[in-house]
C-alpha positions as CSV (number, residue, x, y, z in Angstrom):
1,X,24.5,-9.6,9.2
2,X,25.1,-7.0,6.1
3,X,22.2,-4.0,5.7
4,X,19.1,-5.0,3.6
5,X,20.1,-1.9,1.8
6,X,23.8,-1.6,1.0
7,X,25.7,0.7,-1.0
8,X,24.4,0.4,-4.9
9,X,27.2,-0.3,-7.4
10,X,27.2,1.9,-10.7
11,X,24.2,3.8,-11.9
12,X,24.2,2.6,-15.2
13,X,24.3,-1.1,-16.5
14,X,26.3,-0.7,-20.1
15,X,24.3,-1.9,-23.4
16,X,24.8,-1.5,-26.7
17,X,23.5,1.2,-28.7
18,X,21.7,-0.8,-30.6
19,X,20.0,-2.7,-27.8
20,X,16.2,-1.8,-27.5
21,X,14.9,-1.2,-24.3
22,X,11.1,-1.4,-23.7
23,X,11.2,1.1,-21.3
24,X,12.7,4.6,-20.7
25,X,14.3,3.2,-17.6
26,X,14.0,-0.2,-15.8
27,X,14.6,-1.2,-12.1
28,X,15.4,-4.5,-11.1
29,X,16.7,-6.4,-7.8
30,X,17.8,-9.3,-6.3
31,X,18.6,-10.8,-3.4
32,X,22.0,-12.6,-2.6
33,X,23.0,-15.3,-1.0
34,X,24.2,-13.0,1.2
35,X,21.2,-11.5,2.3
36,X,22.0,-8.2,0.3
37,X,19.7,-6.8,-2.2
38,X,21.4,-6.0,-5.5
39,X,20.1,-3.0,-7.6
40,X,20.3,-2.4,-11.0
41,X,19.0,0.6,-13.2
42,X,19.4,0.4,-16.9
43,X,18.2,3.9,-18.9
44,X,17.6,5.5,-22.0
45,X,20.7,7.5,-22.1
46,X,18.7,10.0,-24.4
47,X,15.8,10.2,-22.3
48,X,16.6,9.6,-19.1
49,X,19.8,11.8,-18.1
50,X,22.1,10.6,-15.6
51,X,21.6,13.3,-12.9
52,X,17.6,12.4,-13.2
53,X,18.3,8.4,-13.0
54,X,20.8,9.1,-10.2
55,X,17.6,11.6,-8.3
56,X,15.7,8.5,-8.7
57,X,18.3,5.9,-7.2
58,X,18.0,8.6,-4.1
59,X,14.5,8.1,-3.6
60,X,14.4,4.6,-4.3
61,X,17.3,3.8,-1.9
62,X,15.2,5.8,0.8
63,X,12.0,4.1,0.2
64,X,13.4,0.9,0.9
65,X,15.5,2.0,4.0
66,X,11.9,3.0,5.2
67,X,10.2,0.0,4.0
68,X,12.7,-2.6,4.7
69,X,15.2,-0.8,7.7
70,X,17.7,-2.7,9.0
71,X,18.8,-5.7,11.4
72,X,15.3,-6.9,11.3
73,X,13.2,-3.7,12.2
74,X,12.0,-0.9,10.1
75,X,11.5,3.1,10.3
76,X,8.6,2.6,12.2
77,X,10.7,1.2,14.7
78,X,9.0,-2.6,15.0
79,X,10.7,-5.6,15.4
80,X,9.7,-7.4,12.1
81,X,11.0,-10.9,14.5
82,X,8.3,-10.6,16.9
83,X,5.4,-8.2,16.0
84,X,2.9,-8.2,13.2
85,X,3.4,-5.9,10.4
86,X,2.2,-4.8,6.4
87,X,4.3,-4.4,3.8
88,X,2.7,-2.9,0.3
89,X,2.0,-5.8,-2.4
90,X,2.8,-5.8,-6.6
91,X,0.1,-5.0,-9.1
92,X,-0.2,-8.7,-10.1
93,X,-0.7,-9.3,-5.9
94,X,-3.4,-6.5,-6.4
95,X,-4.6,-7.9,-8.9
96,X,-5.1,-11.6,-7.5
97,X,-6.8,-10.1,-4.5
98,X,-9.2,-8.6,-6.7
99,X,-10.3,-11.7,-8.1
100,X,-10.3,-13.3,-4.9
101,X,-12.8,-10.6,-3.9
102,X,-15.2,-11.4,-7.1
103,X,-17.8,-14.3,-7.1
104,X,-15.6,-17.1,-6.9
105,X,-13.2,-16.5,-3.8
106,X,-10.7,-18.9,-3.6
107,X,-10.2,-20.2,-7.1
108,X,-7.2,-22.4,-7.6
109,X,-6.6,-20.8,-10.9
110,X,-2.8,-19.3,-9.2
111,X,-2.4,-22.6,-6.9
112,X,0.8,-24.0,-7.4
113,X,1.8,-27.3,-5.8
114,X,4.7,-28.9,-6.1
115,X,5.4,-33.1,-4.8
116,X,8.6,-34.3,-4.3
117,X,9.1,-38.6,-3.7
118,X,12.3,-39.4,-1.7
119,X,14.0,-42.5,-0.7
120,X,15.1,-43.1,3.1
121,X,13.1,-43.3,6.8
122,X,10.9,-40.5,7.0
123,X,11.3,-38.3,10.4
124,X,8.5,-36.3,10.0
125,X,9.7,-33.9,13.4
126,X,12.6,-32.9,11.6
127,X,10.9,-31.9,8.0
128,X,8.2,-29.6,10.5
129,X,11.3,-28.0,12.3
130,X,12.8,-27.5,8.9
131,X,9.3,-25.9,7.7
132,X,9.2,-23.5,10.6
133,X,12.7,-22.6,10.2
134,X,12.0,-21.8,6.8
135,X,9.7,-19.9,7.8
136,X,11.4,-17.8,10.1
137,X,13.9,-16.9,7.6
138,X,11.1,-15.8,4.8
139,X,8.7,-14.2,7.1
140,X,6.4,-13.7,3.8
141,X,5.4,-17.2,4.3
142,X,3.2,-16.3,7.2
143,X,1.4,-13.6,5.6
144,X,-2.0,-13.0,3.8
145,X,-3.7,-10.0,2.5
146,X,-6.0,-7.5,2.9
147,X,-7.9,-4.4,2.0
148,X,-7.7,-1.0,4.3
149,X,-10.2,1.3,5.1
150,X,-8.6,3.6,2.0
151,X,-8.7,0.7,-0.6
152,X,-5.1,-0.1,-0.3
153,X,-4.4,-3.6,-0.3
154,X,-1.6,-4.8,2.0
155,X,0.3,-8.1,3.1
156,X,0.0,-8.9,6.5
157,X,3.0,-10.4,7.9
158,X,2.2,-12.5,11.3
159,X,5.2,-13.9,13.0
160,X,2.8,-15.8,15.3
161,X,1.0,-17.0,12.2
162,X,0.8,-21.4,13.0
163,X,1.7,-22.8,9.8
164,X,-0.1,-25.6,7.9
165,X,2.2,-28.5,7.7
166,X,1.6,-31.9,9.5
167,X,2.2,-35.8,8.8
168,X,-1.4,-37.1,7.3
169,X,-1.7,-40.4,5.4
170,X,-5.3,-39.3,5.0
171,X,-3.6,-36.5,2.6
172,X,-5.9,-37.1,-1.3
173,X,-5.4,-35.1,-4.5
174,X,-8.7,-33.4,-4.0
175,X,-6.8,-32.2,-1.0
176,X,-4.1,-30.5,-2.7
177,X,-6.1,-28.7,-4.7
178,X,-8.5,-27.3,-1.6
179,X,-8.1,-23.7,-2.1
180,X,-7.0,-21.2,0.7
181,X,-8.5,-17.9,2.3
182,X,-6.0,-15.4,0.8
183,X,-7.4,-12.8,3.7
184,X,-6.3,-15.5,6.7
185,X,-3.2,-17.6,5.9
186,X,-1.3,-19.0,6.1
187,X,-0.8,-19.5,2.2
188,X,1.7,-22.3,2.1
189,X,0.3,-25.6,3.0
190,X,2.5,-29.1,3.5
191,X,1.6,-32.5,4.0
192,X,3.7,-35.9,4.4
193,X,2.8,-39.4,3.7
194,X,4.2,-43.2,3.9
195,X,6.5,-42.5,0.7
196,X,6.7,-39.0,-0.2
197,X,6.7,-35.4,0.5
198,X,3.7,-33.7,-0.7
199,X,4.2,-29.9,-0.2
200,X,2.2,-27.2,-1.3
């Protein structure tokens, strides 16, 4: 299995001169089909020297061997596999747990839901294997959120977390639009019925 944090390619991403860039220097990532995370850092080559942009790649790449580690653990030394742990969440995360926390918790304003009809038997054992596998690959699908003591809000990832999916021919539309308890999880909920998939 490669590291979650292998060796970054160049510093700089080329552009033109006279591309604008909204910010001084911008950060983005993605993950591979190979399970590697691939970095890229475009700057403002006449405010953001290379020697500050490559300080910057330093501490970024450290953060995120602390964060993330390697083979499935972290710095901290837990098994991300087995044991329950927090990982820090994105301003618009933040943000959405703030509004959660207002008058009208649950509010399914940032629901998305997504139904998909297929042809063929249904085996409904082997679409809940499939959803727990899924699972296990993306632990981030068992998780919910919550506020420390210091006001920090944090994801809580739960291995043990028992997912919502189950075979219901009882499943409605008000159904799919029943909200969820962002501070419990699991956040992913999927139904099946006589004709159809209906995930969410």
């Amino acid at each position: 299995m490669p590291s979650p944090v292998p060796e970054l390619p160049a510093l700089d991403t080329v552009v033109g001169d006279d591309v604008p860039l909204r910010n001084p220097l911008s950060v983005t990532s993605v993950v591979t089909a190979e399970q590697s995370i691939q970095v890229t850092f475009i700057r403002g080559t006449r405010l953001v020297s290379e020697e500050t942009a490559r300080q910057l790649r330093e501490e970024f790449l450290a953060a995120l061997e602390r964060q993330v580690g390697a083979q499935g653990g972290d710095a901290r030394g837990v098994d991300t596999r087995a044991q329950t742990y927090t990982l820090p969440v994105t301003p618009t995360q933040e943000g959405m747990f703030y509004l959660e926390e207002q008058d009208d918790p649950g509010v399914a304003a940032y629901l998305t839901r997504m139904t998909f009809t297929l042809d063929g038997a249904l085996d409904s054992e082997r679409v809940l294997q499939a959803w727990s596998r899924l699972a296990d690959r993306h632990p981030i699908l068992r998780a919910y959120f919550t506020r420390n003591a210091d006001g920090s809000v944090v994801a809580t990832v739960d291995p043990a977390l028992e997912l919502d999916a189950r075979y219901d021919e009882a499943f409605t539309e008000a159904d799919m639009l029943r909200p969820f308890d962002v501070t419990a999880g699991p956040l992913t909920r999927l139904r099946m019925k006589a004709g159809g998939h209906c995930p969410r």
